[in-house]
Structures are given as C-alpha cells and as structure tokens.
C-alpha positions in Angstrom: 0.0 0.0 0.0 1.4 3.4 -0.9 0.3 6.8 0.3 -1.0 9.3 -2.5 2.0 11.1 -1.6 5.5 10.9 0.0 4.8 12.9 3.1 6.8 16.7 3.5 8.4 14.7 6.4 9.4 11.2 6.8 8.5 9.1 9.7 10.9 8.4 12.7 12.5 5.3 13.4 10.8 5.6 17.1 7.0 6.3 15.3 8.0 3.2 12.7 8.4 0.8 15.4 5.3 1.8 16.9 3.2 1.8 14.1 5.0 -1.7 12.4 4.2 -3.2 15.6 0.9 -2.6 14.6 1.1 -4.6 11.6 3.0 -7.8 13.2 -1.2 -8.6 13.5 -2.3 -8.2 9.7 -3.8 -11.7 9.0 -1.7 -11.8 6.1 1.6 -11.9 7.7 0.2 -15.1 9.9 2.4 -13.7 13.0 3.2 -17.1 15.8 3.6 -16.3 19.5 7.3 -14.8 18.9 7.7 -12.0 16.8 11.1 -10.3 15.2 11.8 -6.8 14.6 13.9 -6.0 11.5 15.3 -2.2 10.9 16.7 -0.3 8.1 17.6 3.2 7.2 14.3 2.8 5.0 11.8 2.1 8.1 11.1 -1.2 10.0 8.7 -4.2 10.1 7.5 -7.3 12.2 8.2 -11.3 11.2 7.3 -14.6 12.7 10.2 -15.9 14.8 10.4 -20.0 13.5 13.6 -21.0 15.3 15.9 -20.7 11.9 17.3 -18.0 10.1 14.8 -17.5 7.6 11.2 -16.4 7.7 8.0 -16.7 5.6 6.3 -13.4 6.3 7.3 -9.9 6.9 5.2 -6.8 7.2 7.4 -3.5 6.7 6.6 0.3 6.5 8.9 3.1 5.0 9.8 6.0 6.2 7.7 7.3 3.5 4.1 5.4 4.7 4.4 2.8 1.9 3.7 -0.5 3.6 4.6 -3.8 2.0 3.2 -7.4 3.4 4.8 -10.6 2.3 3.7 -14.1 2.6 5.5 -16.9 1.5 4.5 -19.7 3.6 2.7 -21.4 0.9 6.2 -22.1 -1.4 7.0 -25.0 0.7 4.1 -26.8 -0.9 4.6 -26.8 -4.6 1.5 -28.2 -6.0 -0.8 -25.7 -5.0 -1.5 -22.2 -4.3 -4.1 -20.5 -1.4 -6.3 -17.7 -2.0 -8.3 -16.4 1.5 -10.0 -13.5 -0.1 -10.9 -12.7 3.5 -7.1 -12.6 5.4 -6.5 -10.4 1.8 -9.2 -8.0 2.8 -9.2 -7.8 6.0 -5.0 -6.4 6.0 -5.7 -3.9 2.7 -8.0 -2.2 5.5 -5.8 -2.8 8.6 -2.9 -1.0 6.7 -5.2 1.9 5.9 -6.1 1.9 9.2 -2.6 2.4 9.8 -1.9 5.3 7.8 -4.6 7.0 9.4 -4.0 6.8 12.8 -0.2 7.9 10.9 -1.9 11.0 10.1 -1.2 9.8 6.3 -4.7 10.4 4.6 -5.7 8.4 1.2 -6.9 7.8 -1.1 -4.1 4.9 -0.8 -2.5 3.2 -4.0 -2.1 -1.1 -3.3 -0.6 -3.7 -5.2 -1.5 -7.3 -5.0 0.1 -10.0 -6.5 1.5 -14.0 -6.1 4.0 -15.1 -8.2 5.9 -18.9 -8.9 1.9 -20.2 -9.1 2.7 -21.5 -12.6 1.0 -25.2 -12.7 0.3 -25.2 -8.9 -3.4 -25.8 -8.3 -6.0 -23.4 -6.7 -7.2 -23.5 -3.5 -9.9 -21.6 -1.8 -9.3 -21.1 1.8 -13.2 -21.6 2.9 -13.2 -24.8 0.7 -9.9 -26.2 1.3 -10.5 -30.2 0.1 -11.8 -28.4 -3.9 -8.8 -28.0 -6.2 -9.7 -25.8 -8.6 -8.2 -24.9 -12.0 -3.9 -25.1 -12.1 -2.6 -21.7 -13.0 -1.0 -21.4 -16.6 0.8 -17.9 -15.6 4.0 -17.7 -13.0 2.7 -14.1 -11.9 -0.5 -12.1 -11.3 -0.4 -8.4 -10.4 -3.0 -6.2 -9.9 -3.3 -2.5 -9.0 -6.0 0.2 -7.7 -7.0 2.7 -5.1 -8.6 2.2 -2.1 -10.3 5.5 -0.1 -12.3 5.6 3.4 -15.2 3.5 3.4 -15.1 1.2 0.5 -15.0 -2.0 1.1 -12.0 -3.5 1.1 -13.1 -7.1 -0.7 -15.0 -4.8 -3.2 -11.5 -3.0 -4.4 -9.6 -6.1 -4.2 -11.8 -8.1 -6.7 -10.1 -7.4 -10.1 -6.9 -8.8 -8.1 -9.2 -12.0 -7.1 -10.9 -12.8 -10.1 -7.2 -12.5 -12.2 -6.1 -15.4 -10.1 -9.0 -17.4 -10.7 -9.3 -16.6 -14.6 -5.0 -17.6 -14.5 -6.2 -21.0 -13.0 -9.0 -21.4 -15.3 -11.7 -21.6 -12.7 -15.3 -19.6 -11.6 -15.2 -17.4 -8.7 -18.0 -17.8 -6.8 -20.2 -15.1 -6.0 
C-alpha cells in the first residue's frame, strides 16, 4: 500500500516501530507467538520468529508510509497455491487503518500480487479439500485505489478474479 504522496516529512524510526508493531497482526503476515523486529535506514517491520534464520512473512513500512506485506508460507508446498479472499481484505484495510492513525490520509495506491503459481493448483481457503483450475501464468499483479469507506473485498476483486481466470476456474459469487 502506498500513500497518495511521500509525506513533507518522513517518519521516525521511534514512530515506525510503533506503528509496524501494529502490523506484526495483519492476517496476512500469519504472526506465531514470537515476533522479530527487523530495521533499516528505509523504516522497519515485524516477522514470525520459527527458530531458523529464515522467515515466511514480513510486514514492513517506509519512512515514507508505503507499507509492503509478504507471505510466502505457501512455497514450501509446490503443487498448489491458497487464496483467502478474506485474510487479503481484511489487511488492505488494517494497513489503511494504519496510515490513518499515521496521520497519512488516502486515497491509498495497493498492489497485489502472487508469483511462482505457474501449474500449482488453486485453493480456496473456505473450501480447502476443492482444487480448482492449475494456473497457466507464474505471476498475477493487480493495481488500484482504495479510499475511506469502501470496502476492502469490493477493491480487491479485479486482483481475485485475475487469479481465478489464471487457474482457469469460476469465482463464486
């Protein structure tokens, strides 16, 4: 998600670590009881502490309000790949949210995507045992703005019905 504009002043670390603390909860980032704090002269973020050196999420936000959420739990299952329309939703608003209480008003730019989905299968979260279509593309992207009180599975639906016209299946209503 990216503020309409860089803001006249950029954040503090001190207000970054505050505010990213805030999004160690976005469903998205699918936090576990220990959480990590990572820094750089850019801003800071939150990621779920497994016990190695790597991680499969990370939520981060610039100095400039852009906020970026990564999940990549689902690469260590190659055959298929998860869409929750709802965990997707629900952190496009909780990152507004952010910006707000940031002072940072929208409308806000996001950016969804997925990418390495070529020939894994498609799973709906709320119907986990149907495989859908396999995906014949190896990236989806998808763009748009979201402003104070639309709703957030509304915006999002161009990025959720490219995924399921990549994998060749009906999104249902």
């Amino acid at each position: 998600m990216l503020p309409p504009t860089e803001p006249k002043q950029k954040l503090s670390t001190q207000r970054l670590k505050q505010a990213a603390l805030e999004l160690a909860a976005v469903p998205l980032v699918r936090m576990t009881q220990s959480v990590g704090f990572v820094r750089g002269e850019d801003g800071g973020g939150f990621y779920p502490v497994q016990g190695t050196d790597t991680t499969n999420s990370v939520a981060y936000i610039f100095n400039t309000g852009e906020i970026w959420v990564i999940d990549a739990w689902l690469s260590q299952i190659p055959q298929y790949v998860e869409l929750d329309e709802r965990i997707f939703s629900a952190t496009l608003q909780q990152c507004a949210n952010l910006l707000i209480r940031l002072g940072i008003d929208g409308p806000y730019k996001w950016i969804a995507g997925m990418e390495g989905i070529l020939n894994r299968r498609l799973v709906v979260a709320d119907r986990p045992n149907a495989r859908l279509g396999t995906c014949v593309v190896d990236r989806i992207e998808k763009d748009g703005t979201y402003g104070t009180g639309q709703d957030p599975a509304l915006v999002l639906t161009p990025f959720f019905e490219g995924i399921f016209d990549s994998c060749g299946a009906v999104r249902p209503q």
